[in-house]
Each structure stands twice: as structure tokens, then as C-alpha cells.
SEMAR-157379 format. One line per 8 residues: number of its first residue (from 1); their letters; for each residue y negated, z, x of C-alpha. Coordinates in pm, whole numbers, plus 50000, padded with zeros to 5 digits. Example, Ala and Ser with C-alpha at 12.3 -4.5 7.8 and 13.67 -1.06 7.14 Angstrom:
REM residues 2
1	AS	50450:50780:51230; 50106:50714:51367
This chain:
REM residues 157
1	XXXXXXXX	33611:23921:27319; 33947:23989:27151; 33848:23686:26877; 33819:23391:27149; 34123:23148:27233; 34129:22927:27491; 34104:22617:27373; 34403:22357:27441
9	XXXXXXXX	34272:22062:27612; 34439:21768:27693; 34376:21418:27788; 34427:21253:27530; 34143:21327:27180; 34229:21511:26939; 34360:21829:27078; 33990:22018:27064
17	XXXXXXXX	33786:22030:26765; 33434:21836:26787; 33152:22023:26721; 33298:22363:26744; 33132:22586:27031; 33263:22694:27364; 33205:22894:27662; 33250:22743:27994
25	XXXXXXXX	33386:23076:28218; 33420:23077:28547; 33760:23115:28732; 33632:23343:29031; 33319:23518:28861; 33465:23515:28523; 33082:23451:28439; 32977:23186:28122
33	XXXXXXXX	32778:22911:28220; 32425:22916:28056; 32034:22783:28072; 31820:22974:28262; 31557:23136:28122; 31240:22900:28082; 31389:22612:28262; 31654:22337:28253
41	XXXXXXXX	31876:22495:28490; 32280:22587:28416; 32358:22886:28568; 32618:23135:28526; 32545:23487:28370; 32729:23772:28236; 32940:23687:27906; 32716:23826:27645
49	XXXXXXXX	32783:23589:27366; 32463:23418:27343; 32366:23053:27178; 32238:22956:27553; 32613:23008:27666; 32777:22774:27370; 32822:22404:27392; 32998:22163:27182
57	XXXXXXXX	33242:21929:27332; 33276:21582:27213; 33402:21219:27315; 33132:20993:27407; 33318:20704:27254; 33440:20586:27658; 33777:20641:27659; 33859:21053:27711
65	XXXXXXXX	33458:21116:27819; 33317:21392:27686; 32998:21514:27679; 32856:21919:27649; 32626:21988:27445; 32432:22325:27436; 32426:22524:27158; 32063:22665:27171
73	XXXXXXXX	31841:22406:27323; 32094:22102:27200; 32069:21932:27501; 32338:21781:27725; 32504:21890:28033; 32370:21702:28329; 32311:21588:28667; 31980:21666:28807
81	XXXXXXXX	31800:21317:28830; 32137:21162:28815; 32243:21213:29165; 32589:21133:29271; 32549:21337:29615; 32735:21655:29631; 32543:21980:29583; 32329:21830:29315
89	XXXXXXXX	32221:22071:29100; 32367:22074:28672; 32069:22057:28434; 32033:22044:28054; 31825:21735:27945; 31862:21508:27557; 32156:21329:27526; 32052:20950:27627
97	XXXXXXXX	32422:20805:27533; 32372:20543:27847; 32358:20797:28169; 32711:20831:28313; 32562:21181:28480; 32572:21322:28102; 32987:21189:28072; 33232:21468:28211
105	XXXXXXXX	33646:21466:28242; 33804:21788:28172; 34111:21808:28325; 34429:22062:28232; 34559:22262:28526; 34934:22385:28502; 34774:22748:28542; 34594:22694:28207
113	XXXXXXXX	34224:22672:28367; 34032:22333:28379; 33824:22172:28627; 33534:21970:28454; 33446:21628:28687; 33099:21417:28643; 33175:21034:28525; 32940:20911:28734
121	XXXXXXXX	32958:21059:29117; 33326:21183:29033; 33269:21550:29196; 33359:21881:29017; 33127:22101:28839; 33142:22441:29036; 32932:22750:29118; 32729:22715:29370
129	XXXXXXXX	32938:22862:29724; 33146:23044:29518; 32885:23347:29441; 32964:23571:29186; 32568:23667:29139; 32384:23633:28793; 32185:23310:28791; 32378:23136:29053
137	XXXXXXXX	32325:22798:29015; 32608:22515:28870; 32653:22230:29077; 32854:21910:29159; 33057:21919:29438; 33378:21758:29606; 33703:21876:29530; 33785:22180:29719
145	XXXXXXXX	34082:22345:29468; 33896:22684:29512; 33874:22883:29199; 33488:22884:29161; 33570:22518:29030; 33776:22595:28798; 33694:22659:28460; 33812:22864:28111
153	XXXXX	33742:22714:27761; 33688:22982:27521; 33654:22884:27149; 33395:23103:27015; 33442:23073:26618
């Protein structure tokens, strides 16, 4: 979409907007991460602009936490059951303000993509082995500087 910029993210506040809506696109697949349909599941699927794709980006009020919100179902951007242990799958669920699984850091890479790390078990939000199918699941993971965890912000006015 010729209208979209990516957003520029830093770590200190102030340098996105709050409230205003992103897409979360994947590096490797160069698929947005949405919900899946009937379920609580983030997945990636073909960019097609849709509210289940969006989320707002905000500071949690912990130093430079944010949290995601999605733009359809205005829940947060979870852990499943608040697991720390890699491969745990990323859900939607409300916004409790208290559970550190709901906190991410987005970090800046010199390359201009962005690798988006859970508070609580510290592992990167990725694509599930790397596949570049529709509806492959989101998941935590440990580092592994591959590109399916590494992320584009795209400002969607």
C-alpha cells in the first residue's frame, strides 16, 4: 500500500504516535500478523488491510513497555496462559494491566526492521519455523537472528 510508512521506533517514548494503528509484517513472509478466524489465535495472513490486522501501540506506563492492542476485537497481544517456555503460542485476550505476558519491547534494528520481545519470558515474537503459509501460527521463541523474527511497522492512517 503506497499510503503506509514505516513507523520510526525508538527506545525512548515519543517517537510513535499512541493510538494510531499498525501492521505487524513479517520479515521472511512479508505476511501481517492477525486473529484467526473464530478464535484467539495471532497468526499471520496475507496483507489485506483488515481491522483484525491493526493494533495500537502504547506504553504501559513501565518504563519503554508497550503493549498491542488489536484493532477489531480490542484485545491485547499475549502469551498463551502466560508461559515463559519457548514455542508458546501468541493469543489475543483483555488487557489486565498486571500480566507481564501482555508487556512487549520493540527493538530498532540498523536494517530498519524490529524484533518485538515478551516482558515476561524475554523471547522474541516470531512465526512459527519460519513458514511462510497463511494461518501459521505467532509464537515466542529464543533469539535466533533469523528473519521470520523480525518484524515491519507499517502506519496504516
Amino acid at each position: 500500500n503506497a499510503t503506509q510508512d514505516t513507523i520510526m521506533y525508538a527506545s525512548t517514548p515519543g517517537e510513535y504516535t499512541p493510538g494510531y494503528k499498525y501492521k505487524l509484517v513479517n520479515k521472511k513472509s512479508a505476511k501481517a500478523a492477525g486473529i484467526a478466524t473464530d478464535n484467539a489465535l495471532v497468526v499471520q495472513k496475507p496483507d489485506t488491510d483488515v481491522n483484525d490486522q491493526l493494533w495500537t501501540i502504547s506504553l504501559t506506563g513501565t518504563g519503554n513497555d508497550v503493549k498491542l492492542i488489536n484493532v477489531k476485537s480490542g484485545k491485547a497481544l499475549s502469551i498463551l496462559g502466560g508461559s515463559t517456555a519457548a514455542g508458546a503460542d501468541a493469543v489475543q485476550r483483555t488487557w489486565t494491566g498486571t500480566d507481564l505476558d501482555q508487556s512487549w519491547q520493540i527493538n530498532t534494528l540498523a536494517s530498519g526492521f524490529y524484533t518485538i520481545d515478551n516482558v515476561k519470558s524475554g523471547l522474541r515474537l516470531e512465526v512459527t519455523g519460519g513458514s511462510l503459509q497463511d494461518n501459521a501460527q505467532i509464537q515466542q521463541n529464543a533469539t535466533a537472528g533469523q528473519d521470520y523474527q523480525r518484524w515491519l511497522l507499517y502506519y496504516v492512517p
